[in-house]
C-alpha positions as CSV (number, residue, x, y, z in Angstrom):
1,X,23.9,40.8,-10.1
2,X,26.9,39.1,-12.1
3,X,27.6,35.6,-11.6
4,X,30.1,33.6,-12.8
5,X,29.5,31.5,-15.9
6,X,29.6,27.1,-15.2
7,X,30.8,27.5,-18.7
8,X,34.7,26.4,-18.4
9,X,34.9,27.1,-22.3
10,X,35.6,30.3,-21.5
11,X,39.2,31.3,-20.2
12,X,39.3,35.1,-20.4
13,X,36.4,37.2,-18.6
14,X,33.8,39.0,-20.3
15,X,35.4,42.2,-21.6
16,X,33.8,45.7,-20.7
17,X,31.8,47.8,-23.3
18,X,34.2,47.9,-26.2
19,X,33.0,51.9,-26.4
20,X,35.4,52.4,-22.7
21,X,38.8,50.6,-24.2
22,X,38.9,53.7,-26.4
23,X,37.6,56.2,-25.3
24,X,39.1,59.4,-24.4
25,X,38.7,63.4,-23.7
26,X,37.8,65.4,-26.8
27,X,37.5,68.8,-26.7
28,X,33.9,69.4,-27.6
29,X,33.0,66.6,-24.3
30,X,34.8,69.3,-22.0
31,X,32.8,72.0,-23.9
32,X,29.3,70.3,-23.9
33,X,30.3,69.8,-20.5
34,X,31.4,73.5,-19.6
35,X,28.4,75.1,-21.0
36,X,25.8,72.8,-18.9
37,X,28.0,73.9,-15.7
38,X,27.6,77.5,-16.9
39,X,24.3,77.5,-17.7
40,X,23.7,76.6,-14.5
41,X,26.0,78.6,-12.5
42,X,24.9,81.8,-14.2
43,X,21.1,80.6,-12.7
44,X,22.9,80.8,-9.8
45,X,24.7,83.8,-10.0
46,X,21.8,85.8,-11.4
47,X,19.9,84.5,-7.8
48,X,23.4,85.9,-5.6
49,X,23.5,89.4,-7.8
50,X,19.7,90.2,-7.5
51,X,20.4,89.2,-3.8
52,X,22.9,92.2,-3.8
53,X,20.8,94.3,-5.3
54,X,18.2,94.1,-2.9
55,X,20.1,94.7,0.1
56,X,21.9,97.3,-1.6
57,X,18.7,99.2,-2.2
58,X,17.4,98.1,1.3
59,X,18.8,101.3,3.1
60,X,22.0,102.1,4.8
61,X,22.1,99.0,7.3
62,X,22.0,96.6,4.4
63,X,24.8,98.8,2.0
64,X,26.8,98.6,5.2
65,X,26.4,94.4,5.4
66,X,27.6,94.5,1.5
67,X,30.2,97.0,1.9
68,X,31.8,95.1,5.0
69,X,31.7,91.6,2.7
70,X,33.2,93.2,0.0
71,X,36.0,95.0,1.9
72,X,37.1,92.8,4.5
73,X,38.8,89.2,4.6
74,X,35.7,88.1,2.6
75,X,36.6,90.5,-0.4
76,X,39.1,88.1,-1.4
77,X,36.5,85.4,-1.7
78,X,34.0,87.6,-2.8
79,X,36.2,89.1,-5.6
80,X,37.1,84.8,-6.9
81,X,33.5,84.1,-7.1
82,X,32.6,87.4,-8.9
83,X,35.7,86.3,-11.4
84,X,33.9,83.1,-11.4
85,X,30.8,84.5,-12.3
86,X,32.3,86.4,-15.0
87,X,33.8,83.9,-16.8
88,X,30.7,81.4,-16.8
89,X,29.1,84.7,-18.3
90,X,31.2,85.3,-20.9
91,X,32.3,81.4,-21.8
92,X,28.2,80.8,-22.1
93,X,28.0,83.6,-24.4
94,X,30.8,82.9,-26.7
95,X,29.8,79.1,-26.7
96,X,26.1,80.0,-27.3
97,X,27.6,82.3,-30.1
98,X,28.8,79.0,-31.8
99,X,25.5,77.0,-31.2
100,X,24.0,79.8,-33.5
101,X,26.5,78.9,-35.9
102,X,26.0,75.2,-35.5
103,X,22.4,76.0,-36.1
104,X,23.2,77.3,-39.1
105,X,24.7,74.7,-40.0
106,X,28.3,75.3,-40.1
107,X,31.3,74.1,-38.1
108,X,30.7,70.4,-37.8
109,X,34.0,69.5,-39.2
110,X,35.7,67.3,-36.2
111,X,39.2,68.8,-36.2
112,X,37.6,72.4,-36.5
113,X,35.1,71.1,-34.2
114,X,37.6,70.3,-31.3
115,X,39.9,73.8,-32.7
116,X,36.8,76.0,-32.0
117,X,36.1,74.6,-28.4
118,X,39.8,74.8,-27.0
119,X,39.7,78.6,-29.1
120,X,36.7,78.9,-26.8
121,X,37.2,78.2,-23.5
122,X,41.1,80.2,-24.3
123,X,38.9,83.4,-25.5
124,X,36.7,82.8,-22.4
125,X,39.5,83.5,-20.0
126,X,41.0,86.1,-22.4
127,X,37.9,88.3,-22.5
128,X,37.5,87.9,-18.8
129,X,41.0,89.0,-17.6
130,X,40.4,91.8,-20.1
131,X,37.4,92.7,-18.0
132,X,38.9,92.8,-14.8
133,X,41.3,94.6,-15.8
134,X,40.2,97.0,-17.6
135,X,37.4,97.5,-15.7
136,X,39.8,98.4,-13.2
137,X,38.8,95.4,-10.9
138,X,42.3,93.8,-10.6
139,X,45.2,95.8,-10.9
């Protein structure tokens, strides 16, 4: 625990970490960032889709259960997280497509660095309407 310094030398406070006065936002934090929250969701999802599968290949009482979730008021919600789902898909696959290329050493240049993660995450959400679409998922 802080305490105040006796010292009367002193007039301003101690400052904070000089690290926090200047920091900000880069692109490749919200990456770093996005691919440990997709990583992890797709864990998730994967668990939720092989759920589905099961009671789809349970019998006709359990395809009924999934066909009433995916029809009625809960389709809507359903159909978000399955949109979701795809997008931490395809975002984890196009950012693990650059960690191959970091590997190889390329693509450490800061400016292309932060280019490549905003082209990223934009391509993620491009590729994924493109799938729901033309998938026929969302018309």
């Amino acid at each position: 625990m802080a305490t105040k310094s006796s010292d009367s030398s002193r007039a301003d406070p101690r400052p904070l970490s000089p690290h926090l006065q200047v920091w900000r936002w880069h692109p490749t934090m919200l990456s770093s960032i996005l691919h440990r929250a997709t990583g992890a969701a797709n864990y998730l999802g994967a668990i939720l889709i092989g759920i589905w599968l099961i009671l789809l290949a349970s019998g006709p009482d359990a395809y009924a259960v999934v066909e009433s979730l995916m029809s009625g008021p809960a389709g809507i919600v359903v159909t978000v997280i399955l949109i979701g789902f795809t997008l931490s898909i395809v975002y984890h696959l196009l950012n693990g497509v650059r960690h191959l290329v970091w590997d190889a050493g390329f693509g450490f240049d800061p400016a292309g660095a932060n280019r490549r993660s905003s082209l990223i995450i934009l391509a993620a959400v491009v590729v994924t309407a493109a799938i729901w679409i033309l998938g026929g998922g969302l018309i």
